[in-house]
N, C-alpha and C positions, 0 to 999 in steps of 0.2 A: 635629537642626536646628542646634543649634547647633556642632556641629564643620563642616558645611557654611559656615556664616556664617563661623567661623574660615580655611578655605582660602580664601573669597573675600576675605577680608583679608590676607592674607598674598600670593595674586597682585596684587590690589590694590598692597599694598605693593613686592614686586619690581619691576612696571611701573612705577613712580614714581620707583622705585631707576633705570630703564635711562635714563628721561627725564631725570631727573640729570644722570647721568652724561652721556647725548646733548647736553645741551645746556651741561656743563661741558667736553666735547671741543670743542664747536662755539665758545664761547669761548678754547681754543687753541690756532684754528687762524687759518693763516697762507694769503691766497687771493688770488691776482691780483695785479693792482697795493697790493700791504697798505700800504706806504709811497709818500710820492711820492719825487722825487729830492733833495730838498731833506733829507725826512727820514731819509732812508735816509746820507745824505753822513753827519750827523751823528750816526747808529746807529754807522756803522763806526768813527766816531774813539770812542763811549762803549764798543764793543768792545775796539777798541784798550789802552785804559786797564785792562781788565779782567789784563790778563800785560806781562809785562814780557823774561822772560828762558822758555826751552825749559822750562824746571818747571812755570813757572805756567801758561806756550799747554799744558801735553799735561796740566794739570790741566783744561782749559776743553775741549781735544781730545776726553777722557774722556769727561765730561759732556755735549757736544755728540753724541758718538757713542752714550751711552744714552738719551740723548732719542730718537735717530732708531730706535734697537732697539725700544725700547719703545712711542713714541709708533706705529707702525705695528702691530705687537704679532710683532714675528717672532719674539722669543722665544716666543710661545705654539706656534708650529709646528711639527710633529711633529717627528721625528727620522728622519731615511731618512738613510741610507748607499748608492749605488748605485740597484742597480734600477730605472736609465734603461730597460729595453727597445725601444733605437731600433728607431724604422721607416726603412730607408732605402729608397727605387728610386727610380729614373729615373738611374741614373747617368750623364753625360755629358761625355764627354774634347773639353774645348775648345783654343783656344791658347794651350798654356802651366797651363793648368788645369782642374781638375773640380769639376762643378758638380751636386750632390746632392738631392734633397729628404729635409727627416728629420723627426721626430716624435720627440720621446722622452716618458717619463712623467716630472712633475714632482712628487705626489703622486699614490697610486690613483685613477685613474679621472681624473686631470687631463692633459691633452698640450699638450707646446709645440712651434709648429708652427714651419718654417721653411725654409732652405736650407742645407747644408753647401757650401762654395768652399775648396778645398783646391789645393795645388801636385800637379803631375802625380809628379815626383819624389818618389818615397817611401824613400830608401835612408837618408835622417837624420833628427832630432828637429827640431818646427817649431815656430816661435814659436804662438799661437793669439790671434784678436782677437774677442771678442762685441761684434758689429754691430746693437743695437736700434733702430730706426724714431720716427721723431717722429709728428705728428698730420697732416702734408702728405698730399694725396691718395696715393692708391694705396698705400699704406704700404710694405713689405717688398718689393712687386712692381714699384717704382718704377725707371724708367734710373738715377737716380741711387745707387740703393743697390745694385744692379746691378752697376754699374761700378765702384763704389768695391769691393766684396767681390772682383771678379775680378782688379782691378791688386793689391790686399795679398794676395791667393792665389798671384799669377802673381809675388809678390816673395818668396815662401816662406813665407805662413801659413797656418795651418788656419780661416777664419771663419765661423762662427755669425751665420746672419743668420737672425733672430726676429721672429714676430708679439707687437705689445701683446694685451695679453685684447682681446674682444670686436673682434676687429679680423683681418683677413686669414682664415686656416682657424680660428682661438682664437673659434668661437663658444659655446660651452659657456657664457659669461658676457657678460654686457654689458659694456661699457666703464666706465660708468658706475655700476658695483657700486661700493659703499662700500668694502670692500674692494683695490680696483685696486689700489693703490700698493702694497701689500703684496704683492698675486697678481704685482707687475711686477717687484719685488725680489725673492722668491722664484724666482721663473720665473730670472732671470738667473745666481740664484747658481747653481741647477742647471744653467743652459746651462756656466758655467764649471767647476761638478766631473764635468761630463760630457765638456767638452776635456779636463782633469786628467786625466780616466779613459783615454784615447786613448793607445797605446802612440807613436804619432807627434808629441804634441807635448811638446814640454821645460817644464816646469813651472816655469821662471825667467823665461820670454818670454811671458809675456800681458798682453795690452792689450784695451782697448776704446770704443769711439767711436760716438756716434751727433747726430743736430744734433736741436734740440730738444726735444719729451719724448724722445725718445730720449737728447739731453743732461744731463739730468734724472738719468735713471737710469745713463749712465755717470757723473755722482759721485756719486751714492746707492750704486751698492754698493762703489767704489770706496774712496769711507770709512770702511767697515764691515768690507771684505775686501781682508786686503795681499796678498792672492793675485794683485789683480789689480796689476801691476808700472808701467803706462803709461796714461796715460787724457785723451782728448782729446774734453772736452764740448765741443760746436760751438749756439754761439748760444744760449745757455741760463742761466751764469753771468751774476744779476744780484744787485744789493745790495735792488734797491725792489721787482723782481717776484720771486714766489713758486711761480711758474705757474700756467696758468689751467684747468688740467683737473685732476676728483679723482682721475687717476692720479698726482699730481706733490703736489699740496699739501691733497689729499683728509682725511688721518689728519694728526693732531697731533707733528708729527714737528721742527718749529723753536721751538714753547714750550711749556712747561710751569709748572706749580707757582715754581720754582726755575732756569729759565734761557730765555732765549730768542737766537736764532744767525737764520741766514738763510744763504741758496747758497752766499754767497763764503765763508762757513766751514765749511760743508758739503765745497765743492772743494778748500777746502784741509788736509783733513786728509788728501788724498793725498800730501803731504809726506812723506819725502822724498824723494817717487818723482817720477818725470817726469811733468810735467801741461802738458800745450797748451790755453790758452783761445782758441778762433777767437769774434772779435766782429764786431759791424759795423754802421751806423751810421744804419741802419733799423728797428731795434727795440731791444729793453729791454737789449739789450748795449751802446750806445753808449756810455757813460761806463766802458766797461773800462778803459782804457787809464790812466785819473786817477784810479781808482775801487776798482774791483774787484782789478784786477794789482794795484796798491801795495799794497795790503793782505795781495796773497795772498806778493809778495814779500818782504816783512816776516816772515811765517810761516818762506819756506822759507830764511831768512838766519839765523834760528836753529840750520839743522841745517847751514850752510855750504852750501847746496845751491842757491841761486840760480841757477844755470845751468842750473837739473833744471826750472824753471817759466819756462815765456814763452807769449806771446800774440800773435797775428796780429789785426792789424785792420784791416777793411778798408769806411771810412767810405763808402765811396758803395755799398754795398751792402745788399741786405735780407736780409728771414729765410730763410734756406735752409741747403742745406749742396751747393751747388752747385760749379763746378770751382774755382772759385781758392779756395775752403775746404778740398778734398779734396787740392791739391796741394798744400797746407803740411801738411794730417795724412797725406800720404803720408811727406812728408821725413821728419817728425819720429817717426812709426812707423818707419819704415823703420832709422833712429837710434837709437833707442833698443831695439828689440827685436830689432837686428841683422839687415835684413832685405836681399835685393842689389837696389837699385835698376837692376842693368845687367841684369836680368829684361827689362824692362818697356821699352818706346822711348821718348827720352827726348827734347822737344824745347822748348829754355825751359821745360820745366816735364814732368812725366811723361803720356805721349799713353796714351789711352786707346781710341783705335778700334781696337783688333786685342778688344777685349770683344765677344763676342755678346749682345744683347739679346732674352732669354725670352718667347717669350710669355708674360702673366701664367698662365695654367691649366698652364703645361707646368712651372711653380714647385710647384703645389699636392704637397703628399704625399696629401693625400686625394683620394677619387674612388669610380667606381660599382667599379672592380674592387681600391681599395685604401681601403675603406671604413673609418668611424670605430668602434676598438674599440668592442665591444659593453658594457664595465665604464664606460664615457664617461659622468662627472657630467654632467647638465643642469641648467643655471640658477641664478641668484644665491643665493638661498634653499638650492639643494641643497647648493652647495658651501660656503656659510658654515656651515649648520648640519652638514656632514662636520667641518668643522675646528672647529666648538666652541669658538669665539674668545670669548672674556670682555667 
């Protein structure tokens, strides 16, 4: 009887422990509008104060960037090497480019679904760009992501365009998993060591770009991994918002114990690599320009690199990543990853109707006759408790 009383004391005790802890992450965390603009102006300048000269920013750089390891817990995640097992068919040689559906494994039993948009020519090494999706309808299967994946294909990249979890063919998990932000960083690191793995792309040319939560996660792991060389988050860098879905600011990832940061420091420890903020003047980008830039220029003036960061803004516009977004992160791709703009027709700006637009289904890698591995985790619960996260 009494060793019985004991284990229910002792589960007892654990579950109090988890509550804890649950409710000590949920104090820090960072969600939505967390600051208004007022206070967020004056967060940046008590940031600011914080370094003075390149020692001290890559002492705060440091710290900034184990918060974001930790705070999501990527350290806790297994170790693979390899062992993508891409699914690819449907191949299809369009103008100037081809256009794929693939799957690969991100952990056992996990897949990330998507499109491969490659150049037709294959006789050189190609730059590669991962292309994540925001929250806007239709996600991955959208014209706009469409078109943007086919003009940086048809200008000589290989790109990776990706479903968020719970989103497109990534149903295995809801969106909405505790989890996300971690399952959306991981997912991406493997989309890019599985372009790394590609005998066709050059491993000094990759970039990545997506507009909002897709933004998000182009400087999340951009931060984290200088593999990736070029990175142009569209509409997403802000100082007062933190984003509003728990794929973006879900996990404790901008404070802790001992530090707290926010996006515009997050983007800019892509220093001193080439970084494009597209803003605009309809959502929580607006104050880039006086705001967010300054500060991030400031960063990259320490490594002499100032030419390597700039910003497009464009005030009378709203949240998207629609053409005059896509025709400044053409340029500035195209620039920095060495891509040939004279690909592509060019007219005040790079034209895009010679792209074919998919049907959505004819995008899917899954189907009745290329169905989903049989090893395929199902559901929230299943795949947290495979990975065993603390």
């Amino acid at each position: 009887m009494k060793k019985h009383k004991t284990i229910k004391i002792v589960i007892a005790l654990l579950l109090f422990c988890k509550v804890i802890q649950a409710n000590a992450q949920q104090g820090m965390l960072c969600q939505g509008h967390h600051w208004t603009e007022d206070e967020a102006n004056l967060m940046m300048k008590k940031f600011g104060e914080q370094w003075d000269d390149l020692e001290s920013w890559e002492q705060r750089a440091d710290r900034i960037r184990k918060g974001i390891i930790e705070g999501m817990k990527l350290d806790q995640m297994p170790v693979i090497e390899g062992n993508f097992k891409p699914v690819i068919n449907n191949t299809r040689t369009l103008n100037g480019y081809i256009v794929e559906n693939i799957a690969i494994e991100s952990f056992p039993g996990f897949y990330i679904t998507g499109n491969l948009y490659r150049p037709i020519e294959t006789r050189e090494k190609h730059a590669a760009i991962l292309s994540p999706h925001g929250h806007l309808k239709n996600k991955r299967l959208r014209e706009d992501v469409q078109s943007r994946c086919a003009v940086l294909a048809k200008m000589g990249s290989v790109v990776f365009a990706y479903d968020m979890v719970g989103y497109g063919e990534s149903l295995q998990v809801t969106h909405r998993m505790p989890i996300a932000l971690l399952l959306q960083t991981w997912n991406s690191r493997r989309v890019l060591e599985y372009l790394l793995s590609r005998s066709d792309v050059d491993a000094n040319r990759i970039g990545m770009t997506g507009g909002s939560g897709g933004g998000t996660q182009t400087f999340v792991l951009t931060a984290i991994d200088d593999r990736i060389k070029v990175a142009v988050p569209v509409v997403q860098v802000s100082a007062h918002f933190f984003g509003g879905c728990v794929c973006e600011s879900g996990m404790p990832i901008h404070k802790s114990k001992d530090h707290q940061t926010n996006n515009v420091e997050i983007a800019a420890l892509c220093a001193p690599r080439p970084l494009l903020l597209i803003s605009n003047g309809g959502d929580w980008t607006r104050n880039t320009p006086s705001i967010e830039y300054p500060y991030v220029q400031k960063v990259y003036a320490l490594y002499d690199a100032e030419h390597r960061a700039e910003n497009v803004h464009l005030p009378a516009e709203k949240h998207n990543y629609g053409y005059s977004k896509r025709a400044a992160a053409y340029m500035f791709l195209a620039h920095h990853l060495k891509l040939d703009i004279n690909r592509v027709p060019f007219d005040r700006g790079v034209k895009e109707d010679f792209v074919t637009i998919l049907p959505a289904e004819d995008l899917k890698v899954f189907n009745a006759e290329n169905p989903v591995p049989d090893n395929a985790l199902k559901g929230d619960d299943t795949v947290m408790n495979y990975l065993k996260l603390n």
